[in-house]
RODO-2510 file (C-alpha; in nm, 4 decimals, decimal comma):
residues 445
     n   res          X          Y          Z
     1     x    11,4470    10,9772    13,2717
     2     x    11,4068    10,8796    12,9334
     3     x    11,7137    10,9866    12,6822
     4     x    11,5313    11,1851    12,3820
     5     x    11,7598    11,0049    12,1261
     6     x    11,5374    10,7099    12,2451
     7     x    11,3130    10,8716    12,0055
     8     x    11,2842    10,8152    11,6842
     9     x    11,1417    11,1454    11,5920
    10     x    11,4103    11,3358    11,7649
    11     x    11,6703    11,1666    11,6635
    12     x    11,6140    11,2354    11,2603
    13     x    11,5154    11,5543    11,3727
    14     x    11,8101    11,5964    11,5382
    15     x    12,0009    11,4751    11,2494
    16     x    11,8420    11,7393    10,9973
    17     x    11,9305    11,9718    11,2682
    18     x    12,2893    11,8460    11,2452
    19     x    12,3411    11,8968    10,8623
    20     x    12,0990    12,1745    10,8481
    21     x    12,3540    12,3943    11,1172
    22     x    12,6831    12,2156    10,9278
    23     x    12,5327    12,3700    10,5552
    24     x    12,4828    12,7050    10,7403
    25     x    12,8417    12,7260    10,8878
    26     x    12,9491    12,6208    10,5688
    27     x    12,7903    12,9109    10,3985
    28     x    12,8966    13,1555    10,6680
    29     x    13,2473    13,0746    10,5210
    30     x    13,1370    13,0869    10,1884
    31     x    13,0187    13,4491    10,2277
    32     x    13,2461    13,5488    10,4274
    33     x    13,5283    13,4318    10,1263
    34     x    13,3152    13,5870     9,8171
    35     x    13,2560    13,9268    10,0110
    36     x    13,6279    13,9339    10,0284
    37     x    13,6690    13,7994     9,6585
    38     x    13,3872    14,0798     9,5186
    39     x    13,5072    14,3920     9,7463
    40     x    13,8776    14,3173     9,7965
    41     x    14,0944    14,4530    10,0922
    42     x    13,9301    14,8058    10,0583
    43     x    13,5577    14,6976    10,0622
    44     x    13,5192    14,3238    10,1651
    45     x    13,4620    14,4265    10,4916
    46     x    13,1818    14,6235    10,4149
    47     x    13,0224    14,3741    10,1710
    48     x    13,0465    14,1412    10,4514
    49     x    12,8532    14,3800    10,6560
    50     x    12,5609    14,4645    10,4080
    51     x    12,5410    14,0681    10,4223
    52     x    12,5290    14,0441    10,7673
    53     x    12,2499    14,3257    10,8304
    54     x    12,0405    14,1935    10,5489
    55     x    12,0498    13,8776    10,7711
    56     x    11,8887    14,1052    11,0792
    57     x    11,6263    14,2468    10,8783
    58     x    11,5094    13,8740    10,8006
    59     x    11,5303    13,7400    11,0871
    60     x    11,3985    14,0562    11,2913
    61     x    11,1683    14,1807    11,0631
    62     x    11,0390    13,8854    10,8919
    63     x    11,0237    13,5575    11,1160
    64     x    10,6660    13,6331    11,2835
    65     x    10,5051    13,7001    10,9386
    66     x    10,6508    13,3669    10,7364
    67     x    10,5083    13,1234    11,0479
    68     x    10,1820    13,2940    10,9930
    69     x    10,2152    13,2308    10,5764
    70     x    10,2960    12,9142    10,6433
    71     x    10,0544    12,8054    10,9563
    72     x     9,7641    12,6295    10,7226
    73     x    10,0431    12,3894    10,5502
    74     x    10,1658    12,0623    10,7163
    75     x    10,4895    12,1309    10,8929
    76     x    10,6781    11,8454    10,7531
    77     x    10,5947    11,9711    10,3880
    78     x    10,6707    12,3513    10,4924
    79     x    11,0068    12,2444    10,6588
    80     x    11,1421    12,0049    10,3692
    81     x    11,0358    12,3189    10,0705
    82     x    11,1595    12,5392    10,3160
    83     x    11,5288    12,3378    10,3192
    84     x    11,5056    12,2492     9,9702
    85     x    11,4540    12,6178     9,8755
    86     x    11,7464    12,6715    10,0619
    87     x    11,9361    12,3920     9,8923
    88     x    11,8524    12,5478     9,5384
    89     x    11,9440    12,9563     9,6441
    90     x    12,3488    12,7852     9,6682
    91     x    12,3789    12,6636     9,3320
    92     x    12,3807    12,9760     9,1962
    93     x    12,6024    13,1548     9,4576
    94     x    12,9173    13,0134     9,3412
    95     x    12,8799    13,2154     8,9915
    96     x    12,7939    13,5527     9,1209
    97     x    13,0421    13,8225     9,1040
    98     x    12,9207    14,1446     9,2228
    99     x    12,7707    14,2606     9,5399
   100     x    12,3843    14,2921     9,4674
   101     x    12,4015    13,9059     9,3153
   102     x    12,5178    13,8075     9,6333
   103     x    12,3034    14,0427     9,8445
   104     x    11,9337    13,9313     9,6738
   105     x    12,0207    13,5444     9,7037
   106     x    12,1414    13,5772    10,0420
   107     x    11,8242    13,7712    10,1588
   108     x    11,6332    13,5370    10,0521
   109     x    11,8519    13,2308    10,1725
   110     x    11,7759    13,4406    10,5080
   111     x    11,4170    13,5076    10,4807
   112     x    11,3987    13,1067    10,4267
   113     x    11,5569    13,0758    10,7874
   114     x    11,3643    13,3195    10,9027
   115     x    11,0592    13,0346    10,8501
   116     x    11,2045    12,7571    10,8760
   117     x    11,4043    12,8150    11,2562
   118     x    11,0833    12,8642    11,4335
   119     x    10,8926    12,6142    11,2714
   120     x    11,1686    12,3306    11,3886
   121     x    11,1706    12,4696    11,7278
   122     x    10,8090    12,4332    11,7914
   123     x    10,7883    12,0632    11,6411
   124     x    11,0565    11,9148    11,9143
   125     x    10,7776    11,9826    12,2224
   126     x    10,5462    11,7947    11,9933
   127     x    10,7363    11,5073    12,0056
   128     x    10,8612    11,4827    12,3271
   129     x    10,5660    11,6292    12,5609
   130     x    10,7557    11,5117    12,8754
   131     x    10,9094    11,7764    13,0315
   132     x    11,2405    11,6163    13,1403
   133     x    11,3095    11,4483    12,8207
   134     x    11,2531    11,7974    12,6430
   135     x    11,4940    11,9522    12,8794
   136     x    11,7521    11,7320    12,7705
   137     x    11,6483    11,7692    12,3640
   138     x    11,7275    12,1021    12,4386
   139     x    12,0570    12,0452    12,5955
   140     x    12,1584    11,8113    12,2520
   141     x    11,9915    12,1204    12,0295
   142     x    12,2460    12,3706    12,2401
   143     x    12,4989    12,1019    12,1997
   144     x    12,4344    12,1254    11,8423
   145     x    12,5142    12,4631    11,7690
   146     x    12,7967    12,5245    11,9465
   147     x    12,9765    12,2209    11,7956
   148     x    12,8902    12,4064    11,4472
   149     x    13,0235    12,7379    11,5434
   150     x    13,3433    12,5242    11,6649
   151     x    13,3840    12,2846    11,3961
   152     x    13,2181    12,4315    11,0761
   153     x    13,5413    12,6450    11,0284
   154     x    13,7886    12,3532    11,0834
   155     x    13,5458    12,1627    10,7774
   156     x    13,5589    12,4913    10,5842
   157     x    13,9261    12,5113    10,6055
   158     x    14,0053    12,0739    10,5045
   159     x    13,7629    12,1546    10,2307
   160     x    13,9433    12,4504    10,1107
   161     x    14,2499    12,1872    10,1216
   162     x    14,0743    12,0121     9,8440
   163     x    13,8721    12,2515     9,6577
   164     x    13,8548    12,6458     9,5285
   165     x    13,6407    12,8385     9,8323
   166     x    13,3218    12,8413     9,5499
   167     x    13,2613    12,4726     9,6183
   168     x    13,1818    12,5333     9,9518
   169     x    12,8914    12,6544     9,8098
   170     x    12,8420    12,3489     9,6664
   171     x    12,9339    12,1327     9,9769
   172     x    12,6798    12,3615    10,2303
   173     x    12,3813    12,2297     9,9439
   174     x    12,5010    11,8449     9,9624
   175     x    12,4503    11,8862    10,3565
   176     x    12,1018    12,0613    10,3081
   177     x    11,9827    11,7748    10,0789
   178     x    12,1158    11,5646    10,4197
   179     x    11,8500    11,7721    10,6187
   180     x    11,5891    11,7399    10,3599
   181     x    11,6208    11,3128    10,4044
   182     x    11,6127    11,3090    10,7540
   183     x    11,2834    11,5638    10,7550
   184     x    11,1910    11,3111    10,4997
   185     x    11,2214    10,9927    10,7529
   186     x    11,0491    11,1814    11,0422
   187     x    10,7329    11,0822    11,1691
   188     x    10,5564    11,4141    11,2534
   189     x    10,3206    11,4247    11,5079
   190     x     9,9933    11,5789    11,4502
   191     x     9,9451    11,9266    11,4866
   192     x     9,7675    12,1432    11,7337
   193     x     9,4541    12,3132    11,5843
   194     x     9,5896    12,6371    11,4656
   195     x     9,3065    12,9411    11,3820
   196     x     9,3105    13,0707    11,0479
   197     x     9,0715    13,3810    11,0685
   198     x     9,0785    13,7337    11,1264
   199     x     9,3245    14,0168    10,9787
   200     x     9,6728    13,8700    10,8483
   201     x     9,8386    14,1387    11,0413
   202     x     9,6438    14,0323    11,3597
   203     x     9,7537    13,6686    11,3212
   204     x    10,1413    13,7454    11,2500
   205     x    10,1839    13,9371    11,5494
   206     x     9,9659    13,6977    11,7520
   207     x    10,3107    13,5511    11,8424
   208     x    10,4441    13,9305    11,9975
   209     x    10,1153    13,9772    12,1674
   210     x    10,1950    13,6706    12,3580
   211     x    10,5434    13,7292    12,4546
   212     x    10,4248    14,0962    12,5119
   213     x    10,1333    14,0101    12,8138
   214     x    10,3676    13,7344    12,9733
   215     x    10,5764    13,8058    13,2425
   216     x    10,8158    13,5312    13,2317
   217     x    10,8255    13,5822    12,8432
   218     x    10,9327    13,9195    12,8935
   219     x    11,1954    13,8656    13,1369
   220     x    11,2932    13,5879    12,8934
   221     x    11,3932    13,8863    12,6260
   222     x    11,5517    14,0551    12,8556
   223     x    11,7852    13,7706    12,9613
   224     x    11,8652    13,6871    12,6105
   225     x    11,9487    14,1027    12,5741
   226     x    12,1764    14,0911    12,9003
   227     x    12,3750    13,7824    12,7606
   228     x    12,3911    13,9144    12,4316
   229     x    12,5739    14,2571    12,5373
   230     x    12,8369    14,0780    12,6997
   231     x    12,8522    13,7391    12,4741
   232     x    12,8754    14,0031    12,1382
   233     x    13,2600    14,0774    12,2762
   234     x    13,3423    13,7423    12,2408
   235     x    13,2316    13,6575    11,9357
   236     x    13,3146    14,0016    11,7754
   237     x    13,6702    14,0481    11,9786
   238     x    13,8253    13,7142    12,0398
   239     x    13,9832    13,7264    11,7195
   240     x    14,1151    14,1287    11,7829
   241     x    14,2653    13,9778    12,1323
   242     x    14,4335    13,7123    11,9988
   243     x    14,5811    13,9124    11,7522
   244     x    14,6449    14,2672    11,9589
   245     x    14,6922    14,0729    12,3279
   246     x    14,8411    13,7040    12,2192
   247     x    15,0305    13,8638    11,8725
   248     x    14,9149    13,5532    11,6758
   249     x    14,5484    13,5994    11,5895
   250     x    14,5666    13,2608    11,3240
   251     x    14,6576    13,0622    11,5713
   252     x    14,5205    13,1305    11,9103
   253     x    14,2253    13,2425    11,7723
   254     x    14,0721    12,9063    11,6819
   255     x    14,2359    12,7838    12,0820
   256     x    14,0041    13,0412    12,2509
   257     x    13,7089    12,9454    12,0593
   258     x    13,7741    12,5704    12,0749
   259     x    13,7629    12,6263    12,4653
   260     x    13,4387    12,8336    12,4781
   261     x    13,2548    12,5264    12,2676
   262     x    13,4007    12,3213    12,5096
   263     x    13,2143    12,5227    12,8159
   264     x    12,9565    12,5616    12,5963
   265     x    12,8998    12,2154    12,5717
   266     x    12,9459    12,1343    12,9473
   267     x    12,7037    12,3790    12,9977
   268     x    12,4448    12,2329    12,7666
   269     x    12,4824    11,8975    12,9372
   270     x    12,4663    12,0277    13,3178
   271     x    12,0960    12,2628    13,2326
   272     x    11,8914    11,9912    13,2693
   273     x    12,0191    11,9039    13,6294
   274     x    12,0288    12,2228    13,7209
   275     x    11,6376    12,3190    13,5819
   276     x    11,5212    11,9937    13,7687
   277     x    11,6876    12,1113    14,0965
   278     x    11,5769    12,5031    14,0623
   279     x    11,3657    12,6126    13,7640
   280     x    11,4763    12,8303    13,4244
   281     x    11,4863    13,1615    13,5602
   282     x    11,7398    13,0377    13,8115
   283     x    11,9334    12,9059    13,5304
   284     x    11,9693    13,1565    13,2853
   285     x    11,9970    13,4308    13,6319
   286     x    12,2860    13,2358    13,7209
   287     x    12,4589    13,2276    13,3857
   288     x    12,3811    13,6071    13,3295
   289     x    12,5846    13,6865    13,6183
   290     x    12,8205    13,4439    13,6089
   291     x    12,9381    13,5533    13,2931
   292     x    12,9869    13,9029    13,3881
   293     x    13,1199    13,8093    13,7129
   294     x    13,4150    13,6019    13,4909
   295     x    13,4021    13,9170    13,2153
   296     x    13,4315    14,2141    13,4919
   297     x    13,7486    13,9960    13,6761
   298     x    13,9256    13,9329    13,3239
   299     x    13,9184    14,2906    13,2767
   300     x    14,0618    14,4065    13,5424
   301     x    14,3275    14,1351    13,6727
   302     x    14,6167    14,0879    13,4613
   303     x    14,6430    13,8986    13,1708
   304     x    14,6648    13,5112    13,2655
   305     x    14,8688    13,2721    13,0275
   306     x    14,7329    13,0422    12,7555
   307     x    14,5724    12,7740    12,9730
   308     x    14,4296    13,0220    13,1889
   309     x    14,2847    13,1871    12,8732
   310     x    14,1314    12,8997    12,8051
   311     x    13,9619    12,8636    13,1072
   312     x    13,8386    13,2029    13,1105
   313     x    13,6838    13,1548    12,7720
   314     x    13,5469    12,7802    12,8614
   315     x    13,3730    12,9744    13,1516
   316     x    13,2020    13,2384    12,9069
   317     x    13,0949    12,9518    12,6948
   318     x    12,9599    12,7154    12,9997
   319     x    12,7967    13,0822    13,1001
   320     x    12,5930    13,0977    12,8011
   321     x    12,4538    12,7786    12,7573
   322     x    12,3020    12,8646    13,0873
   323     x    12,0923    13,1262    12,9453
   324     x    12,0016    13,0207    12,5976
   325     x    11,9178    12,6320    12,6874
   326     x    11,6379    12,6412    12,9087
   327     x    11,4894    12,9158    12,6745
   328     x    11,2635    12,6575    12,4489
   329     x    11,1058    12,5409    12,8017
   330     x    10,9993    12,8420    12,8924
   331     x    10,8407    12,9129    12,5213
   332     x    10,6360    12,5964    12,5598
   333     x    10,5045    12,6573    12,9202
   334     x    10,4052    12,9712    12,8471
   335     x    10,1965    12,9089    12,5340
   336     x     9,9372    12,7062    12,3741
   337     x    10,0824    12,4375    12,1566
   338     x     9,8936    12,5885    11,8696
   339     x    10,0415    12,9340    11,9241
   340     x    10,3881    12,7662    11,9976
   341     x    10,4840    12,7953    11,6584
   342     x    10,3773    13,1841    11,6429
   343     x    10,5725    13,2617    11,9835
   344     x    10,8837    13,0484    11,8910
   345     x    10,8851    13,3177    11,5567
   346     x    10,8406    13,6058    11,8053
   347     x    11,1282    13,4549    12,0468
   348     x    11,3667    13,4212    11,7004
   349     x    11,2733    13,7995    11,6007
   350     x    11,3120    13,9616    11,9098
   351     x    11,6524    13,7774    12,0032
   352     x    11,8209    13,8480    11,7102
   353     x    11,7068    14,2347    11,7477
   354     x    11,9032    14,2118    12,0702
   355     x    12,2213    14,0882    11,8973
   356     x    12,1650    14,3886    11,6334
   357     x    12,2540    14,6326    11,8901
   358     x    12,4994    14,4070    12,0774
   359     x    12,7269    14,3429    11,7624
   360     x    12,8035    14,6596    11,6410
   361     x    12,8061    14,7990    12,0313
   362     x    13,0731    14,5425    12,1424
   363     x    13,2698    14,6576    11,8232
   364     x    13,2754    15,0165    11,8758
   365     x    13,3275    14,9438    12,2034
   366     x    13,6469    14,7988    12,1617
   367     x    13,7466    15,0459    11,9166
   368     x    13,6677    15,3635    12,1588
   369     x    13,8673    15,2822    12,4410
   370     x    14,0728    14,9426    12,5360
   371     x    13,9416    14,5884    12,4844
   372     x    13,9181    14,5314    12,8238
   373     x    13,7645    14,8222    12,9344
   374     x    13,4651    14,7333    12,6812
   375     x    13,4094    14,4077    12,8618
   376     x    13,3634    14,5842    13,1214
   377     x    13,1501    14,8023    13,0575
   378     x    12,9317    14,5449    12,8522
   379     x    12,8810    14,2935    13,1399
   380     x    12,7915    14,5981    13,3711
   381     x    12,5401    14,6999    13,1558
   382     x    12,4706    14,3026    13,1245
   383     x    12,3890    14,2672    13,4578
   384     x    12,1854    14,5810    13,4944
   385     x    11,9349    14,4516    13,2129
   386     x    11,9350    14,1359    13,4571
   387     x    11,8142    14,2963    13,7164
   388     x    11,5520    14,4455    13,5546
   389     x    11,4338    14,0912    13,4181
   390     x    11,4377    14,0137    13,8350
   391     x    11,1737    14,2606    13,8937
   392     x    11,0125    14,1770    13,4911
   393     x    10,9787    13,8176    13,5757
   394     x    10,8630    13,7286    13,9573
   395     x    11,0567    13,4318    14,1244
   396     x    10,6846    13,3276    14,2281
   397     x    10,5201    13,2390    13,8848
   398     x    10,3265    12,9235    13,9058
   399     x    10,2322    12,8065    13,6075
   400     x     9,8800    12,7297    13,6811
   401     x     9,6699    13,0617    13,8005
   402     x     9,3178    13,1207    13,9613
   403     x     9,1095    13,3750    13,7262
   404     x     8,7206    13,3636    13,6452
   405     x     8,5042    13,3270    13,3529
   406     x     8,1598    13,5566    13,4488
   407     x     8,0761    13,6361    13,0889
   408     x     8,0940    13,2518    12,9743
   409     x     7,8052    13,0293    12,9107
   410     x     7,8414    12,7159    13,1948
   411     x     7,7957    12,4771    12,8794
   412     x     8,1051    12,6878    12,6675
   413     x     8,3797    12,4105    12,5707
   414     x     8,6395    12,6034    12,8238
   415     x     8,4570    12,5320    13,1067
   416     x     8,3389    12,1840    12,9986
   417     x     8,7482    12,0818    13,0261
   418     x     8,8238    12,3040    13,3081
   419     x     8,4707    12,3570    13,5268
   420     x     8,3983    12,6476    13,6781
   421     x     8,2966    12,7336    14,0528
   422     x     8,0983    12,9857    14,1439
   423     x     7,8613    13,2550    14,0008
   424     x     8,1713    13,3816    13,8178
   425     x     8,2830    13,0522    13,7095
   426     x     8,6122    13,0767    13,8747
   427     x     8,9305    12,7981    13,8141
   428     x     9,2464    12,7372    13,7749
   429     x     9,4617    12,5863    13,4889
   430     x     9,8394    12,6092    13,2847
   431     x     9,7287    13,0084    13,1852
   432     x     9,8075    13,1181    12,8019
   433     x     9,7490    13,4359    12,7019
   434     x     9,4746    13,3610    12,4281
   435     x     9,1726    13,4602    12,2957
   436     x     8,9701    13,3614    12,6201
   437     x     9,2463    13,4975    12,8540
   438     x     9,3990    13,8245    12,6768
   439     x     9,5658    13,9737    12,9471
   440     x     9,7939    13,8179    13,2473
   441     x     9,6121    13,7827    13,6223
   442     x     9,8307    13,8603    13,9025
   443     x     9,9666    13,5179    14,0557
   444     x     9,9409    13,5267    14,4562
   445     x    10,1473    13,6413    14,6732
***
């Protein structure tokens, strides 16, 4: 099997990805520090929050509307003005000083990502078509972010070493202008012919009326909604534990963290064996429950020391990657590669509306009644929502399917690639839904 770094494409792709995640950790910091600096003790928190849902509404609300603005322009212009707009919305961040400065810059920084996320994800199937090698560019894409979630705050806090927390600002533009180079040096492959006409509102949401009539796309949301219930308490109440459970939440904070990246990252690596042996939904099924499996016995054994800690967490991380690595195979299986772009939006909209209720759930959670208790309860509810992706998604689903054509012409262009048998013009191919197959046909038994 082919390595995708053998690639040219992928691997300045992958580079831009690299400095493009690094510039956003960067300015997760950065916000993070000037909420503080604008509200103070008494209000940072809650300028930190306004920042935060402003983020949701962009990504949730916005994402399937800015692929379809920006489906007639070439994607490597689109994805270059889309950094380099970026690039330009930090310059001014490190002079604002009250809360609706930093609020209308960042929603806009946000609606940028909103286009620009999508866009990149649907280009890397493009250049590697072969399904093994795309397996693994996911793996190195998974790989990618958690390393940024790990070592983006151990950057932010040299730099800080060096510099006043403003410059960060600064330093999160120098690594977008990184990204914008390596976009720059990318040989794009051409683009699948994408349909311009009809209602605007019909062709943003062309990307939710796929993932709606799929099967395997819906069972896809709810996978990423069962991980996210029980994933949102570690990432919203590792730092609480470490501080309430451990007494030191400075320092054993960054520990547990540094050994979920690490599962994380072993988990990334071991998807593509495990896809080639089994399929996706076996995957992501398997990390589902085994991170509530590790979740529900953490909560009710007793506390283990340090290195067991660190196991526990390394097994939420390894967990995870599970379930959100084999997610951009099951995108481009189930959709044209001109609509890829349009479902990849949908996929980036309706994940992040599942971590809008997991976030502020795991947090009130853990507020209501003990820490552990909330874990609990999340990864019971987490593998509920699992098994109702079981019966969403069918462990038989082929990807080629039998259906008919009667009401086509024998000499339409559909049935010219893929001929027809029969007075109904019956056949079987990879099924989209599209504008020739609008709803989904039972596979067989």
């Amino acid at each position: 099997m082919t390595s995708p770094l053998a690639n040219r494409s992928f691997r300045t792709l992958f580079a831009a990805q690299v400095c493009s995640l690094l510039a956003v950790g960067l300015l997760t910091v950065a916000l993070s520090l000037a909420a503080y600096d604008i509200g103070g003790p008494e209000a940072g928190g809650r300028v930190l929050g306004l920042l935060l849902a402003l983020k949701m509404v962009a990504y949730v609300g916005l994402a399937p509307f800015a692929e379809s603005l920006l489906s007639a322009v070439p994607r490597k212009r689109a994805m270059v003005g889309l950094d380099f707009g970026r690039m330009l919305l930090l310059l001014p961040m490190v002079f604002v000083t009250q809360t609706w400065q930093i609020g209308a810059l960042a929603f806009v920084f946000f609606v940028l990502a909103a286009g620009f996320t999508p866009l990149f994800q649907s280009v890397i199937p493009d250049v590697l078509p072969e399904e093994e090698t795309y397996t693994r560019a996911l793996a190195w894409s998974r790989i990618a972010y958690t390393l940024e979630s790990v070592l983006s705050p151990v950057i932010a806090a040299a730099v800080l070493k060096i510099v006043a927390p403003e410059a960060l600002f600064l330093c999160a533009a120098l690594s977008f202008v990184g990204s914008v180079v390596f976009l720059l040096a990318t040989p794009f492959p051409p683009r699948g012919h994408v349909a311009g006409k009809g209602p605007f509102l019909k062709r943003a949401l062309k990307g939710m009326t796929i993932y709606s009539r799929t099967p395997r796309l819906r069972g896809l949301f709810l996978l990423n909604f069962a991980l996210s219930l029980a994933m949102a308490w570690v990432l919203v109440n590792t730092v609480v534990y470490a501080g309430a459970r451990l007494g030191d939440a400075e320092g054993r904070y960054p520990l547990l963290m540094a050994g979920y990246g690490f599962g994380a990252a072993l988990g990334a690596v071991l998807v593509p064996r495990l896809v080639r042996r089994t399929n996706e939904r076996v995957s992501m099924l398997t990390g589902i429950f085994a991170f509530a499996t590790v979740g529900a016995a953490f909560a009710l054994l007793p506390q283990p020391p340090l290195a067991g800690l660190e196991l526990v967490w390394a097994a939420f991380g390894l967990a995870s990657s599970l379930v959100l690595t084999p997610g951009g195979l099951v995108i481009t299986r189930s959709a044209n590669r001109s609509d890829r772009a349009a479902v990849f939006a949908a996929q980036f909209s309706l994940s992040h509306a599942g971590w809008l209720v997991a976030y502020p759930l795991a947090g009130w959670l853990a507020s209501f009644v003990s820490l552990e208790h909330a874990l609990l309860t999340l990864c019971v509810m987490s593998a509920t929502v699992a098994l109702i992706a079981t019966r969403v998604w069918p462990a038989n689903d082929p990807v080629e399917l039998s259906h008919e054509h009667p009401d086509l012409p024998a000499d339409h262009p559909h049935l010219r690639d893929h001929p027809g048998q029969g007075p109904r013009q019956g056949h079987a191919h990879a099924y989209h839904i599209d504008e020739l197959h609008p709803s989904w046909v039972r596979s067989p038994a």
